[in-house]
C-alpha positions as CSV (number, residue, x, y, z in Angstrom):
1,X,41.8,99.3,-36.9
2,X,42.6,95.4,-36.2
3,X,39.8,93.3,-37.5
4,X,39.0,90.3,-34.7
5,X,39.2,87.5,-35.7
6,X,38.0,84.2,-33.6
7,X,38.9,81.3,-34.2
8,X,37.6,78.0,-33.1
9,X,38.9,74.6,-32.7
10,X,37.5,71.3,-31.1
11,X,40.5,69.6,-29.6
12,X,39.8,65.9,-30.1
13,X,41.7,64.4,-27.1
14,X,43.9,67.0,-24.9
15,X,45.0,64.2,-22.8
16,X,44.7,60.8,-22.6
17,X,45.9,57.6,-20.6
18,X,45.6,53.9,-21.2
19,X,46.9,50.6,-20.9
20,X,46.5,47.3,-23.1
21,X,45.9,44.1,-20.8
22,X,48.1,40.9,-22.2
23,X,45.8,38.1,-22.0
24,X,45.0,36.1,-19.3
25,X,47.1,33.1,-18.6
26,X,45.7,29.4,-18.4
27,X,43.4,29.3,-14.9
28,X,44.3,26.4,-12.9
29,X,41.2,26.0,-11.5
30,X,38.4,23.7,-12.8
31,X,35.9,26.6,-12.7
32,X,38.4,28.1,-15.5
33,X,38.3,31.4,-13.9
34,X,41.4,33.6,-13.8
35,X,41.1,37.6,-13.3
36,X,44.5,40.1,-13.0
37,X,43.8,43.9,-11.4
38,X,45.2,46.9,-12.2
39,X,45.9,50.0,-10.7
40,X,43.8,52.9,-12.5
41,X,43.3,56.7,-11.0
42,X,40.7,58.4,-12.6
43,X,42.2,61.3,-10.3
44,X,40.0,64.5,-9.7
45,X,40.2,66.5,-12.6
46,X,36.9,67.1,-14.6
47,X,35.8,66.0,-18.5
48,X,37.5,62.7,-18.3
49,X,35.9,59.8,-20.4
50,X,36.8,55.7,-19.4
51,X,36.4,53.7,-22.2
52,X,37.0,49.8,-22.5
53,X,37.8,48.4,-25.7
54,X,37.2,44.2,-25.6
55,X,38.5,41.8,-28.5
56,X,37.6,38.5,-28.0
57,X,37.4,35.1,-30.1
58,X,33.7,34.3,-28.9
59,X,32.3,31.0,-28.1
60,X,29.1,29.9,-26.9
61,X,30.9,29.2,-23.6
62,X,33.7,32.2,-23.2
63,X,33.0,35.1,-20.6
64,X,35.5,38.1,-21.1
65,X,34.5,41.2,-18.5
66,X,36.2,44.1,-17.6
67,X,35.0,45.6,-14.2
68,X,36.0,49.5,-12.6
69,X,35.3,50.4,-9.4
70,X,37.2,51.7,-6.0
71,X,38.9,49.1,-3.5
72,X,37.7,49.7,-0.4
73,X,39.6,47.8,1.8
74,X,42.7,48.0,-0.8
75,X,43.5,44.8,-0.8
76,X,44.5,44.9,-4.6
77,X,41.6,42.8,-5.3
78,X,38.0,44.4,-7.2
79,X,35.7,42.4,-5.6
80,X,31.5,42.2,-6.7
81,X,31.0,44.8,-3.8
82,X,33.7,47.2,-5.1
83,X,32.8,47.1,-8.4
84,X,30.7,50.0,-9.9
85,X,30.6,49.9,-13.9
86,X,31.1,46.3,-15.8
87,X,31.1,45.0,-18.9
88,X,31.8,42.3,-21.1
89,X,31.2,39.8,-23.3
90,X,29.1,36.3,-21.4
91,X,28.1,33.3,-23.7
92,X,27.2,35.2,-26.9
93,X,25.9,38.8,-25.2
94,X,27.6,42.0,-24.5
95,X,26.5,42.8,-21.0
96,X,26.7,46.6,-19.1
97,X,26.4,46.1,-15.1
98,X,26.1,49.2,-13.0
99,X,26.1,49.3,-9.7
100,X,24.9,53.2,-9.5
101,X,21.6,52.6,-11.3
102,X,21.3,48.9,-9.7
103,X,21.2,47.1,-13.0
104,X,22.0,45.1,-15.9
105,X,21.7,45.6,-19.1
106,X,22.1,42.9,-22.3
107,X,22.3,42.8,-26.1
108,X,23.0,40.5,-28.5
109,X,26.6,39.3,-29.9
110,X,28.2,36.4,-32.0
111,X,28.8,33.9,-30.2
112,X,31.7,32.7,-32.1
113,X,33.7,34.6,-34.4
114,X,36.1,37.4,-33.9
115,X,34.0,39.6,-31.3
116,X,35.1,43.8,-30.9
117,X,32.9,45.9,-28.7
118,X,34.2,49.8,-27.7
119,X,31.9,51.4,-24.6
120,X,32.5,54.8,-23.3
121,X,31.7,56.5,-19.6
122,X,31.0,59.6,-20.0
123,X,32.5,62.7,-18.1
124,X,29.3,62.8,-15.7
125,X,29.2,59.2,-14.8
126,X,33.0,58.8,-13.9
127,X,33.5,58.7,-10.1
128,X,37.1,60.1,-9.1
129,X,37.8,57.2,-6.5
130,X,37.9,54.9,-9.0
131,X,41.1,53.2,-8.5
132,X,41.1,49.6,-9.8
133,X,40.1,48.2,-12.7
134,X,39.6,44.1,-13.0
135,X,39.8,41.7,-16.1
136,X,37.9,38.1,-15.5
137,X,37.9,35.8,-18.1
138,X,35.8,32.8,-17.8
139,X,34.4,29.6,-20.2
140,X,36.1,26.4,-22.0
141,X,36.4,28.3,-25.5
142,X,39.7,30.2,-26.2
143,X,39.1,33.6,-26.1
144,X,42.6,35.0,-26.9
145,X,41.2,38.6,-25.5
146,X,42.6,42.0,-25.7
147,X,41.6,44.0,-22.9
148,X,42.0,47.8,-23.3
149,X,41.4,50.6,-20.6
150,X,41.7,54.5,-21.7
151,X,41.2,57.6,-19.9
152,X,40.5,60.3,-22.0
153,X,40.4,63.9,-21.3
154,X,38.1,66.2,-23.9
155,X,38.4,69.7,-24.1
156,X,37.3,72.9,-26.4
157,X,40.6,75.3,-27.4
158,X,39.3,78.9,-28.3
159,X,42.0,81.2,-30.0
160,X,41.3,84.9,-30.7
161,X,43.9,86.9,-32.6
């Protein structure tokens, strides 16, 4: 007679997709806004994570945010009304918007300094038509941000011998 043995294993990341945003170019606007959008399919499959990752030279002036959402009227263009999860860094606080529970949400940051901040969606709060994600940088200071965006896919292995 065999003896069963079960084995378990946590698989860390089965899948994942991401990009790294270059940073933003000079705006040529007096407001000193300038924003870039990228295409970003959360697809349908199940147990996918977002998470932004947000470097940033702070300044009590600097605004870095990275906003999700699904373009409606796919014009290329995440606009305020498209936009469903942001966040970001705004004149020394790290800032969650949402547009699903209708609020904002604030804490504390340097506001100058080298500035990292990592913040995860979980599987149950990602919406599969999300399908544009948009980087807005704002403010007088020089940020020199790096913008990342990440879907990862978790998953539990089993293997019985």
């Amino acid at each position: 007679m065999n003896p069963l043995i079960c084995v378990f294993a946590v698989t860390a990341e089965l899948c994942s997709f991401g990009f790294e945003i270059p940073v933003l170019p000079t705006s040529e606007y007096s407001d000193t806004e300038v924003a870039t959008n990228f295409v970003f399919a959360v697809g349908e499959g199940g147990g996918c994570r977002v998470v932004f990752s947000l470097e940033l030279q702070a300044s009590p002036t600097n605004n870095v945010e990275v906003a999700i959402g699904h373009d409606v009227n796919e014009d290329g263009n995440l606009s305020l009304g498209e936009t469903a999860l942001a966040v970001g860094y705004d004149c020394g606080e790290w800032f969650v918007r949402s547009a699903a529970n209708d609020s904002v949400t604030y804490s504390d940051a340097a506001d100058s300094g080298l500035f990292c901040r990592t913040y995860e969606v979980r599987s149950r709060h990602v919406d599969p038509s999300w399908n544009l994600v948009k980087v807005t940088r704002r403010g007088l200071g020089v940020a020199n941000e790096s913008v990342g965006v990440e879907l990862r896919q978790l998953g539990f292995g089993v293997t019985i011998h």
